[in-house]
C-alpha positions as CSV (number, residue, x, y, z in Angstrom):
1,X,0.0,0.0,0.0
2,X,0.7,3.2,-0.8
3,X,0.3,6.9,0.8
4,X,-1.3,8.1,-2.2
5,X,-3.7,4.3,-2.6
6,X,-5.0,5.9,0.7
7,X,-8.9,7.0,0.8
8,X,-11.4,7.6,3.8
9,X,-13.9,5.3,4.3
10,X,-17.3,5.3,2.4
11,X,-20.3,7.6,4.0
12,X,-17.0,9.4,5.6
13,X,-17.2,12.4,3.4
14,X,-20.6,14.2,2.8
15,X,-20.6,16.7,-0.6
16,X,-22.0,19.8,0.5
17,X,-25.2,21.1,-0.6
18,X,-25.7,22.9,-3.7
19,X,-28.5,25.2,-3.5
20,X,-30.5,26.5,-6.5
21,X,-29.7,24.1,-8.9
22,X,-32.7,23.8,-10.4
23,X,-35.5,20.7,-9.7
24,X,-33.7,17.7,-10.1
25,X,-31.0,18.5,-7.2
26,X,-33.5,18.4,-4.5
27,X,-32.9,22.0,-3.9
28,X,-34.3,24.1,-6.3
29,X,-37.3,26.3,-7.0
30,X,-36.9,28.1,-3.1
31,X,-33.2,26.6,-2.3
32,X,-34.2,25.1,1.1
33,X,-35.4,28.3,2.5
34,X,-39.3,27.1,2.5
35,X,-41.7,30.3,1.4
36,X,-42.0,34.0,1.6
37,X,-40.7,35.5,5.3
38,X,-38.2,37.6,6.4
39,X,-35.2,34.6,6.4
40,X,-36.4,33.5,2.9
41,X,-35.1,36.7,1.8
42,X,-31.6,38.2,1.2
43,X,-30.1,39.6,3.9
44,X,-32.7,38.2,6.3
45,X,-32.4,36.9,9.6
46,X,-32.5,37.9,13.1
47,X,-29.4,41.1,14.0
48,X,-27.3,40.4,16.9
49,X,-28.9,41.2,20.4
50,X,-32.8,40.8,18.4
51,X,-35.1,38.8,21.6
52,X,-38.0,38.2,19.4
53,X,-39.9,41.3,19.4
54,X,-39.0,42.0,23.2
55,X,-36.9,45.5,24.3
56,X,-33.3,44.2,23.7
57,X,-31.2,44.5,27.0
58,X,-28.4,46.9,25.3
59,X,-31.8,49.2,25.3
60,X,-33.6,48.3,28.4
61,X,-30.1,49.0,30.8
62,X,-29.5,52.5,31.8
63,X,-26.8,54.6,29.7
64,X,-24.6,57.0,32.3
65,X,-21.9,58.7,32.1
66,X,-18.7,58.7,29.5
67,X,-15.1,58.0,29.2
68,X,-13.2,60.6,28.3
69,X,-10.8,61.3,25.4
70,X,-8.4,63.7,27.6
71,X,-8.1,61.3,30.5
72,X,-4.4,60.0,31.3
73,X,-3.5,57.6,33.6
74,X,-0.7,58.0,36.4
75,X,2.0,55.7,38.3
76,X,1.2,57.7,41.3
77,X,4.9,57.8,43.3
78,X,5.2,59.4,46.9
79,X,8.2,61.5,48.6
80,X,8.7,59.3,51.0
81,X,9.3,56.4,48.6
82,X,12.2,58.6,46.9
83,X,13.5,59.2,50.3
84,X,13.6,55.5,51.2
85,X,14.8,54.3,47.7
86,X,16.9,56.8,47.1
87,X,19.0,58.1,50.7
88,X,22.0,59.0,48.7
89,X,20.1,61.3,46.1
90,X,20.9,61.1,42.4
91,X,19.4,61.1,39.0
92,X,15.6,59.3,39.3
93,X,13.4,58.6,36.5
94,X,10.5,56.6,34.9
95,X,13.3,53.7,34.6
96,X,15.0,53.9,38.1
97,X,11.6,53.6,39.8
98,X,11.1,50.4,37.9
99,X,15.0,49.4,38.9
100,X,13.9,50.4,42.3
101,X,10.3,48.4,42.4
102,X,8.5,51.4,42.9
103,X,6.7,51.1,39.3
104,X,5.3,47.6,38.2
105,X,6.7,48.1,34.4
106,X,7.6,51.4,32.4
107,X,5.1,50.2,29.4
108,X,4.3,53.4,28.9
109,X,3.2,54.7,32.0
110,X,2.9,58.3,32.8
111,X,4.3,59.1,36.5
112,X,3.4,61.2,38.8
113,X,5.2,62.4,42.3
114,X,3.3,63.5,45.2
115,X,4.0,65.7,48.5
116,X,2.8,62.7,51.1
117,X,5.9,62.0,53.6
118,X,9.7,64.1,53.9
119,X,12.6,64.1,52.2
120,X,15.6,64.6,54.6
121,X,17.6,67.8,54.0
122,X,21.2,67.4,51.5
123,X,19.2,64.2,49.9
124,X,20.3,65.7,46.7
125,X,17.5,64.4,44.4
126,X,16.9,65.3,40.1
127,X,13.4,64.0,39.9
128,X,12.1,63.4,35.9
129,X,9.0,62.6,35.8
130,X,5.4,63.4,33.6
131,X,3.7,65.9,36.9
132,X,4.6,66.9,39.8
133,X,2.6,68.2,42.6
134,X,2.7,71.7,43.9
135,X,4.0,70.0,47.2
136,X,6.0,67.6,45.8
137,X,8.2,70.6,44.5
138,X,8.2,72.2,47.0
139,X,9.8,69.8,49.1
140,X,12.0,68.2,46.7
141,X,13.4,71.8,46.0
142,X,13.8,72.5,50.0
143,X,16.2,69.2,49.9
144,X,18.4,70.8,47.7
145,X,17.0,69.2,44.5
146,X,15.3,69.7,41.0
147,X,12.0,68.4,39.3
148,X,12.0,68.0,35.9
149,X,9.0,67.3,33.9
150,X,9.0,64.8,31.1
151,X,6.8,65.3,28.0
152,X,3.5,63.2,28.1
């Protein structure tokens, strides 16, 4: 025997139906789609979320609110967590918070520093980062550091 002698048993294979090929086939005339009605026709059928007539449930829930386009997400990072990570001071940004575990991943994440907690004084500390708030300046600043701010 060979590969190509090979062939699947008989009744194994079914030929597919050919609709609308006249009387003789079997399916003719109305091509197996019975008479008149809306899925006789072309195009019919029944939409995605149609319940037979009832109100659909993507129209009987409530509809509130909206998401909007100008919304942007933050890695929120405190001062004290610079403090703690950081007691010799240095260069910290998007990718030394990461180095440090202070930020999951860096797939593009904006970050943000915050005022909560102290930063000890001659904790020399350039901050880059996408904000900055008012407080978190201000005491990064009192330290003897710098914030810069990243472009979004």
């Amino acid at each position: 025997m060979k590969l190509g002698d090979l062939r699947p048993p008989r009744g194994a294979r079914k030929q597919r139906k050919r609709v609308g090929r006249g009387p003789a086939s079997g399916h003719g005339k109305t091509s197996t789609k019975g008479h008149k009605g809306h899925k006789a026709r072309s195009g019919g059928g029944k939409e995605p979320g149609f319940e037979g007539g009832q109100m659909p449930l993507y129209r009987r829930i409530p509809k509130r609110g909206f998401k909007s386009p100008f919304h942007r997400e933050f890695a929120l990072v405190n001062v004290s967590d610079l403090a703690r990570c950081f007691p010799k001071g240095g260069d910290v940004g998007p990718e030394a918070l990461v180095g440090a575990g202070l930020l999951a991943t860096k797939a593009s994440r904006l970050v943000k520093v915050l005022g909560d907690g102290e930063l000890p004084a001659g904790t020399v500390l350039t901050v880059r980062a996408h904000a900055f708030s008012k407080t978190a300046v201000a005491k990064i600043a009192a330290a003897g550091g710098r914030a810069e701010v990243l472009p979004a």
